[in-house]
C-alpha positions in Angstrom: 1.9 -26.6 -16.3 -0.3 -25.2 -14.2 0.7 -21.0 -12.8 0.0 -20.6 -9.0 0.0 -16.9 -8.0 1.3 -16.1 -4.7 2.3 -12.3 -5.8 -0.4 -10.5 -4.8 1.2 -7.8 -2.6 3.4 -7.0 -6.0 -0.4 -6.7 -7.9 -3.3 -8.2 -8.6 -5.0 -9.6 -11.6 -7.4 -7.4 -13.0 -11.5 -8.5 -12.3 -13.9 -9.4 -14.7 -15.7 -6.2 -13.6 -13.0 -4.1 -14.2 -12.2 -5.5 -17.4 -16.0 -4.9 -18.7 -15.5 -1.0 -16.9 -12.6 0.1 -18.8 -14.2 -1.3 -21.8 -17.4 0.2 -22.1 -15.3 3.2 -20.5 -13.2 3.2 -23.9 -16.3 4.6 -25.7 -16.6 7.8 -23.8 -13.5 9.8 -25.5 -14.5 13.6 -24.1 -12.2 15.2 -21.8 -14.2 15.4 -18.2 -12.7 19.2 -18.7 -14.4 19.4 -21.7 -17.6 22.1 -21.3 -19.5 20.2 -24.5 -21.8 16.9 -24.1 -19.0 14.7 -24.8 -16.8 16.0 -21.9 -19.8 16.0 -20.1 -20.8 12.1 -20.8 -16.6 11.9 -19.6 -17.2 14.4 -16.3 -20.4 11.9 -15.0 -18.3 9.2 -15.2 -15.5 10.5 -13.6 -17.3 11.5 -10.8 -19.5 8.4 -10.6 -16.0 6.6 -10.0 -15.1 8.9 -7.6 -18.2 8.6 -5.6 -17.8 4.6 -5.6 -14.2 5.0 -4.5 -14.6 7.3 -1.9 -17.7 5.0 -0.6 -15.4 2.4 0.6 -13.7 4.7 2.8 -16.4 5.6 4.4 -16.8 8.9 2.2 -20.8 8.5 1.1 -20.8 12.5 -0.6 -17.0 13.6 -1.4 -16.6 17.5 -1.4 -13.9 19.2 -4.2 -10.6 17.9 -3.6 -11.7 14.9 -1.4 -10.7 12.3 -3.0 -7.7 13.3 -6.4 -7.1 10.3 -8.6 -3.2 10.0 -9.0 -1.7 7.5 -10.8 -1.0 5.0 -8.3 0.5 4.5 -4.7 4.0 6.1 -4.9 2.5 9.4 -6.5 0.2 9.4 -3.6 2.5 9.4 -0.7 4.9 12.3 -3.0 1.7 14.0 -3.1 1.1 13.6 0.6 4.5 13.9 1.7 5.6 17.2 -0.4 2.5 18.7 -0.8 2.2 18.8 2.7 6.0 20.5 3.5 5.6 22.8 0.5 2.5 24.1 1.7 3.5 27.0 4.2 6.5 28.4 4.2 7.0 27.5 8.2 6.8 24.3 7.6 10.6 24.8 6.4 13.1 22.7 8.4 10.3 21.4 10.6 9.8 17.7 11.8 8.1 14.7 9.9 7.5 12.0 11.9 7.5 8.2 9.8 8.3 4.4 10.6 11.7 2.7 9.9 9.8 0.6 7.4 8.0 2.4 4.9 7.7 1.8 1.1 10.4 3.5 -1.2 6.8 5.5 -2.5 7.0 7.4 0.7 11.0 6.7 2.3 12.5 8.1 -0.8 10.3 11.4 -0.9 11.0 11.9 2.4 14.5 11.5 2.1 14.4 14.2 -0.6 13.2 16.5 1.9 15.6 15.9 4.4 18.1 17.1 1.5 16.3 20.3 1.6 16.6 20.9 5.4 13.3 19.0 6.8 13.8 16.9 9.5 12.8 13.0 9.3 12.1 11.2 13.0 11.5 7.1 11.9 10.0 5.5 14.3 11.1 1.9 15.6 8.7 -1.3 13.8 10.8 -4.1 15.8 8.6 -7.4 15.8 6.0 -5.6 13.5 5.2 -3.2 16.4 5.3 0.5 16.1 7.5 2.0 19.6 4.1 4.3 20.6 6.7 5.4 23.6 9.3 6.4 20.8 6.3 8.3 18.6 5.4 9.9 21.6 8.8 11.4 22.3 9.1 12.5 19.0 6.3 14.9 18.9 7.1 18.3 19.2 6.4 22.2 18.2 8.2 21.7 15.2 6.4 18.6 13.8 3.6 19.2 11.1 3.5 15.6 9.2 2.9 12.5 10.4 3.2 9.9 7.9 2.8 6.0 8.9 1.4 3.2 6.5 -1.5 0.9 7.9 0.0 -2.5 6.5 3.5 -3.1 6.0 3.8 -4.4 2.4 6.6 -7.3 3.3 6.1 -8.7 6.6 2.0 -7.9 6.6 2.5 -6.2 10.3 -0.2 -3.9 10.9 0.5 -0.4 12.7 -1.0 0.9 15.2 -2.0 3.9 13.1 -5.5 5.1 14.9 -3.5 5.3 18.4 -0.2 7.4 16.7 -2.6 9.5 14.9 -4.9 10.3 17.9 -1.7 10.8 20.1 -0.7 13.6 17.4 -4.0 15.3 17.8 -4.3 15.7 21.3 -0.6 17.1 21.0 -2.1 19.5 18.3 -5.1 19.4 16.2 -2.9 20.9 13.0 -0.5 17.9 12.8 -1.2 16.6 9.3 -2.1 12.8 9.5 -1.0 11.1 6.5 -1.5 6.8 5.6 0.1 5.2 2.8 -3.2 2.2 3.2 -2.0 0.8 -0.1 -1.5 -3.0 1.6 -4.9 -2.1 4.0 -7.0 -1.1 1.3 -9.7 -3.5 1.3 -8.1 -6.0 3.6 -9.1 -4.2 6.5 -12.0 -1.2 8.2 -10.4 2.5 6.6 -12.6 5.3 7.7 -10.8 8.5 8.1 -12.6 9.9 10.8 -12.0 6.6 12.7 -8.3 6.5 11.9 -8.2 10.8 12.3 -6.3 10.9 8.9 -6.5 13.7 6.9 -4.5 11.9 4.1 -4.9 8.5 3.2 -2.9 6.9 0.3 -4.8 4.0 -1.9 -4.0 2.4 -5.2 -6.0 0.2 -7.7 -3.4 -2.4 -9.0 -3.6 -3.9 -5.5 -7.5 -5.1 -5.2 -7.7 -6.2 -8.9 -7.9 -2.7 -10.6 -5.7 -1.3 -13.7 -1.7 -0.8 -12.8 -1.5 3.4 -13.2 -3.9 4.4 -10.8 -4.5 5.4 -7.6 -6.2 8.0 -5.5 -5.4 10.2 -2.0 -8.1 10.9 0.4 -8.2 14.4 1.4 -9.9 15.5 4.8 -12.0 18.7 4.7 -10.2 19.9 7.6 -7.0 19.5 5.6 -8.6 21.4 2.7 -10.0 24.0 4.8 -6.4 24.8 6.6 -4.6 24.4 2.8 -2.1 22.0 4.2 -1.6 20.3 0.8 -0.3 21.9 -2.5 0.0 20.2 -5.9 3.3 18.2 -6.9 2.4 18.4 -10.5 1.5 21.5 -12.2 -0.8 22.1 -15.3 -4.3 22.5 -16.3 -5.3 22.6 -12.2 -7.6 19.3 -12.6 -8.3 17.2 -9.6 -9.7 20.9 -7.3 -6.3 21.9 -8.4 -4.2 19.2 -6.4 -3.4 16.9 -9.2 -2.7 18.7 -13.1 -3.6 16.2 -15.8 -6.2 14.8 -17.7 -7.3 12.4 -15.5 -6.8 8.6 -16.9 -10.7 7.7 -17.3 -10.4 4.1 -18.4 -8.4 3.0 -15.5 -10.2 5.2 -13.1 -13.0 3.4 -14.3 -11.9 -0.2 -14.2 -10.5 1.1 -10.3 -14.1 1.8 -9.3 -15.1 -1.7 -10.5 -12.7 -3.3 -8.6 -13.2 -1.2 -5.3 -17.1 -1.5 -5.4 -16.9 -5.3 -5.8 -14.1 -5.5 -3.5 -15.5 -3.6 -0.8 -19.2 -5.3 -1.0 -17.3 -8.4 -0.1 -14.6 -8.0 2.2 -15.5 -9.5 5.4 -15.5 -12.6 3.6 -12.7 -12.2 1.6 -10.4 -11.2 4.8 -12.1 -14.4 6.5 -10.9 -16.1 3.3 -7.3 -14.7 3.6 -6.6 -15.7 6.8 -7.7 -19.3 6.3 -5.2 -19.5 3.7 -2.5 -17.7 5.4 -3.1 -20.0 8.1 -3.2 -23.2 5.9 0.4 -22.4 4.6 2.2 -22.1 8.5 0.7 -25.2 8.9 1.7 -26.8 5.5 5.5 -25.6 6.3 5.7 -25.8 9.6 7.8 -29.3 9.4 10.1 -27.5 6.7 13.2 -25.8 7.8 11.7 -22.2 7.4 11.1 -19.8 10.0 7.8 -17.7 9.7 8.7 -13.9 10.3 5.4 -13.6 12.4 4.6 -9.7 13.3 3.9 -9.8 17.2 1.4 -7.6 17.2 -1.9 -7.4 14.5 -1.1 -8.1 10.7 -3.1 -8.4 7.5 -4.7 -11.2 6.5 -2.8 -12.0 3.2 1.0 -11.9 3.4 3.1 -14.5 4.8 6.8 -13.7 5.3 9.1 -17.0 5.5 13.0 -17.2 5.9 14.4 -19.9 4.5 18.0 -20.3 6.0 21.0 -20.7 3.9 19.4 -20.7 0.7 19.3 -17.4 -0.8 15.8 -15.9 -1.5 16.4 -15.4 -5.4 17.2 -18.9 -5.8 14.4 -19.9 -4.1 12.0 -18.2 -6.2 13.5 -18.9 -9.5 13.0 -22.2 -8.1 9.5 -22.2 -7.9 8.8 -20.1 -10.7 10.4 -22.5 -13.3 7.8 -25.1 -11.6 4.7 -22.3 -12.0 5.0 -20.8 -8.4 5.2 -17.1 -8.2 6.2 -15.5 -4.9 8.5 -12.6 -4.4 11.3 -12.1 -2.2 10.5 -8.5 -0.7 8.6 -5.4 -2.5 8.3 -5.1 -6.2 9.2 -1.8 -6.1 12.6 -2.5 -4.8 13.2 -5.8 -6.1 16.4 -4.9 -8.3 18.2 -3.0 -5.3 21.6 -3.6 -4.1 20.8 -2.7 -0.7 18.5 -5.8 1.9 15.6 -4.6 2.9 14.7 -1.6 5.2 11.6 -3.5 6.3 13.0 -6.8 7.6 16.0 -5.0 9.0 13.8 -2.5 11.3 11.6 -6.5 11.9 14.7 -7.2 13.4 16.1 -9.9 10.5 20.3 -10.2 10.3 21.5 -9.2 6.6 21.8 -12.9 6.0 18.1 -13.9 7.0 17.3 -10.9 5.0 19.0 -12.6 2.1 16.8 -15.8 2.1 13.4 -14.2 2.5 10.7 -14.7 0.8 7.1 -13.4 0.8 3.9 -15.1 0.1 0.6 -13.0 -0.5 -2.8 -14.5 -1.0 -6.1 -13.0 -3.2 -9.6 -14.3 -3.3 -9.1 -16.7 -6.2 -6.5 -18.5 -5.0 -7.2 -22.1 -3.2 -6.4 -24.6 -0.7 -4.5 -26.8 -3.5 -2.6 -23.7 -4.6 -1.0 -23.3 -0.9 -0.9 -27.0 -0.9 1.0 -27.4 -4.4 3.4 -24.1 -2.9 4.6 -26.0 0.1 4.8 -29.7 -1.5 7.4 -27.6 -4.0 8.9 -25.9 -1.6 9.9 -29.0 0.4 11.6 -30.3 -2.8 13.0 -27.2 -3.7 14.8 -26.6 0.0 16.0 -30.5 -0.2 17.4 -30.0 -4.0 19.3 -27.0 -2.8 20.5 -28.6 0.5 22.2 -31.2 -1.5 23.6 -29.3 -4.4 25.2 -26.6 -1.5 26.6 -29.5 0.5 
């Protein structure tokens, strides 16, 4: 039986030129702290990864503390997140301003420090819009974070994030500006200065790189006004922002992925949307609705409600034919609770209940999306008539 994977939002499968850059990375077994030649041999490759990462961002010569390997997308927004309301001790009980549908990396950190007095504005995403009106209003003396992600990770809506950010700015220059770009990364333009982000969240699991890494931008501005401080504490690696010796293999095989990622995105965003496309057409006879954002979106997730047939059942389904889809974010798959994210799209509990999310990568085909809707169209008739 042949496996189609439609997962890709959950993570990717690692490239050929990752695989070959963690293995020759294997052989270099100094610490990059390390003052001797074999720590050195470690150092130059650590920072040749960190030169190739930050490239994609627009970064061509990253400063100390530009760019701190973390170990994956939650860590970066905690980093971003506390490290930002730690930093100054007036920062205590002020505002953070976020959306209504943010991954649990970011919602749950924030939530933590609304338990220690912060306070949390989220910002209506109805329709996969962000309410700039509502952001607006919610800027005031006592806000010091903004924290919106670029690409919502279960409906594919993409935020308005370079507007937000600039309104903050203009309000005052000091407001930290933080992304978590994890769904964006390399599925659409992230430049900093563009965006006016002084943090931007990316991780490597998501464009073909190891599961365990990950990395946050870090503006010089924010450097130079010490708006972040370190979550984890230790040896002071990472310009003192992130304690740890730092996880050289994957950071390698992350580099891979991004620089051959990056040389070919415009195609592979071209690519996306083809196949995005091909699947509303391939269902659009099928009782399914396609959760459409109304404004911009990504190029490779599809979000599909499938009425009266509950989203588990669905994709147990499809995986005992091969299929592999989800039915929301990995991270919160297991949770009691339905999905922040499709509530604030404006879904009921029950639609919530039979959604399921599709999400493209470069390798898959045109037969893969044709072979996911052929079974899909048996699958919703075979549960039709055992429910009846």
């Amino acid at each position: 039986m042949k496996e189609i994977y439609l997962d890709n939002s959950a993570t990717t499968a690692l490239s050929e030129a990752a695989k070959r850059a963690m293995a020759e990375a294997m052989e270099v077994y100094g610490n990059p702290s390390s003052l001797h030649a074999a720590g050195n041999r470690a150092k130059d490759l650590l920072e040749t990864a960190r030169r190739e990462i930050a490239a994609t961002l627009g970064v061509r010569r990253p400063e100390a503390g530009e760019l701190v390997f973390t170990a994956g997308g939650s860590e970066g927004d905690n980093l971003a997140a506390v490290g930002t309301a730690m930093a100054k001790p007036r920062r205590r009980g002020g505002r953070i301003i976020t959306t209504d549908s943010e991954h649990a990396g970011l919602e749950n950190a924030l939530r933590a420090l609304e338990g220690q007095g912060f306070e949390v504005v989220r910002v209506p995403t109805r329709n996969g819009v962000l309410d700039l009106d509502r952001f607006s209003d919610a800027l005031n003396e006592k806000t010091f974070l903004v924290s919106l992600m670029a690409v919502n990770n279960e409906t594919g809506a993409r935020y308005d994030v370079a507007r937000a950010f600039a309104l903050a700015k203009a309000f005052r220059e000091d407001i930290v500006t933080h992304t978590d770009a994890v769904q964006a990364y390399l599925r659409m333009p992230l430049n900093p200065k563009t965006l006016r982000a002084d943090l931007i969240t990316v991780s490597a699991h998501k464009v073909h790189g190891p599961k365990g890494v990950g990395a946050l931008y870090v503006s010089p501005e924010a450097r130079k006004r010490r708006d972040l401080v370190p979550v984890i504490h230790g040896g002071g690696q990472e310009a003192g922002l992130r304690s740890g010796t730092e996880n050289l293999i994957g950071i390698a095989g992350f580099a891979a992925a991004a620089k051959e990622g990056y040389a070919a995105m415009g195609e592979t965003v071209a690519r996306l949307a083809s196949l995005r496309a091909l699947a509303e057409e391939a269902v659009a006879d099928l009782p399914v609705r396609v959760n459409r954002p109304a404004g911009d979106r990504a190029p490779h997730i599809l979000n599909l409600t499938v009425p009266n047939i509950r989203s588990e059942t669905l994709l147990h389904a499809l995986s005992a034919r091969g299929i592999y889809v989800s039915n929301g974010s990995a991270c919160s798959s297991h949770s009691a609770h339905p999905s922040a994210s499709l509530a604030a799209f404006g879904l009921s509990p029950a639609e919530i209940a039979s959604s399921i999310r599709v999400s493209f990568c470069e390798t898959n085909t045109e037969s893969d999306v044709r072979a996911f809707a052929d079974a899909l169209r048996e699958e919703i008739a075979r549960l039709v008539k055992i429910n009846r």
